[in-house]
N, C-alpha and C positions, 0 to 999 in steps of 0.2 A: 263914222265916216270912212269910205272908203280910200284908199290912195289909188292915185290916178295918174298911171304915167304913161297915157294916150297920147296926148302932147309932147311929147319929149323924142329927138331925133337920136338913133342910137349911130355911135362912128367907134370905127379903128384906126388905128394908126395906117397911114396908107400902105405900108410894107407889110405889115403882118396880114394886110386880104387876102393874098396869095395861098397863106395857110387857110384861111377860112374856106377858099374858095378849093382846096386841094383836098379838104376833111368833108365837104357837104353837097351832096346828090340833092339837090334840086329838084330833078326828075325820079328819083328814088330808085334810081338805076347802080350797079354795082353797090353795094355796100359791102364790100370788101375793101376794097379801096378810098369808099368815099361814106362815113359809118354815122352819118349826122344828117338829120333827114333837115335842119333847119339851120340856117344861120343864128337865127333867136335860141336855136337848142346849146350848138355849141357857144356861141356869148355866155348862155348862162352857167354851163359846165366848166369852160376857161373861168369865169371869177368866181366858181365856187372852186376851184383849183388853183388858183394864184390866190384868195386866201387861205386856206388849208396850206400852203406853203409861205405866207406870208411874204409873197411876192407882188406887192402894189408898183406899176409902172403908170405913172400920168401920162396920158395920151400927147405927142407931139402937136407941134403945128401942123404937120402934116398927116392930116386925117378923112377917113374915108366912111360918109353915109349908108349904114348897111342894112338898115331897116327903122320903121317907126312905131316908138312905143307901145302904141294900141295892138301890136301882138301879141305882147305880153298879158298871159292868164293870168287873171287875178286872183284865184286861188291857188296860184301855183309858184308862176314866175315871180308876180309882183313881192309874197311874202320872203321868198330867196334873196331879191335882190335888198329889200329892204332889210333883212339879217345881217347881210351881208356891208351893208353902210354902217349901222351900229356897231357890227364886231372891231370896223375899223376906226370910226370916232367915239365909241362908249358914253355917246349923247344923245338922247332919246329925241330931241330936237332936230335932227338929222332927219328923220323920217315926218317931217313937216315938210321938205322940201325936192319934190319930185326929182329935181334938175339935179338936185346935191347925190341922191339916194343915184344916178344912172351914172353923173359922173364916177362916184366911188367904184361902181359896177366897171366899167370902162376899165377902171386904175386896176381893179382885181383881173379880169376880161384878157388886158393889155400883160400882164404877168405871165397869167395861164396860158395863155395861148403860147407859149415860147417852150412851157412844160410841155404840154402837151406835142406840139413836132417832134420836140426829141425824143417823145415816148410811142408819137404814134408814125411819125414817117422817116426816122433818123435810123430805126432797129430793124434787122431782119425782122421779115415777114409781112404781113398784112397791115394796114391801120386798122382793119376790123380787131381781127387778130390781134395787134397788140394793145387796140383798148380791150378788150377782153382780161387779157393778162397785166395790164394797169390795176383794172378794178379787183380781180383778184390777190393780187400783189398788196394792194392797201387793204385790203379786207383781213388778208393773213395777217397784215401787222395791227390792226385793231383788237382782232382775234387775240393775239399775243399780247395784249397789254393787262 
């Protein structure tokens, strides 16, 4: 059986949209400056980067609807995000529960995105640019290991 998290409303925190909305071309215009062709792209990059840093922030009350679940690929998206619930409760019962598996996402999401500004709009240069040099950066240190 599949998991299906079509149903499920994806939010941030209302203050960090700003960032979502300063990292993501919509119109897929500049990607220099704007190097995230989807809001669903970056959500899923912030909590794969807020856990890889083990950085979980719970979403406040003050939260903002930024797309709904049914864009998430399900060969793609949907098995990240559900990794991504387990690594943090190490219960396989977790991934029974749609709504559980997108909050955890959220909590990672709500992390990462804080990494990410200071990596991608806080440094000289580009945000293209400095994700580019982000991903290299961690590449050479796995390299390294």
């Amino acid at each position: 059986m599949a998991l299906n998290l079509s149903d499920v409303r994806i939010y941030v925190d209302q203050d960090t949209h700003e960032i979502y909305e300063k990292l993501v071309s919509l119109a897929e215009k500049n990607a220099e400056s704007h190097p995230f062709r989807t809001m669903k792209d970056l959500f899923v990059i912030a909590a794969c980067i807020g856990s890889q840093q083990n950085k979980y922030v719970p979403l406040s009350t003050q939260k903002k609807e930024i797309f709904r679940g049914i864009i998430f690929r399900d060969k793609l998206d949907v098995p990240i995000l559900a990794a991504l619930a387990y690594h943090k409760e190490r219960d396989l019962s977790v991934l029974e529960d749609p709504r559980k598996i997108v909050d955890i996402a959220q909590g990672w999401a709500n992390g990462g995105i804080h990494l990410l500004q200071d990596e991608l709009l806080y440094q000289p240069g580009t945000p293209l640019l400095n994700w580019v040099n982000m991903l290299l950066d961690r590449q050479s240190s796995y390299d390294d290991q």
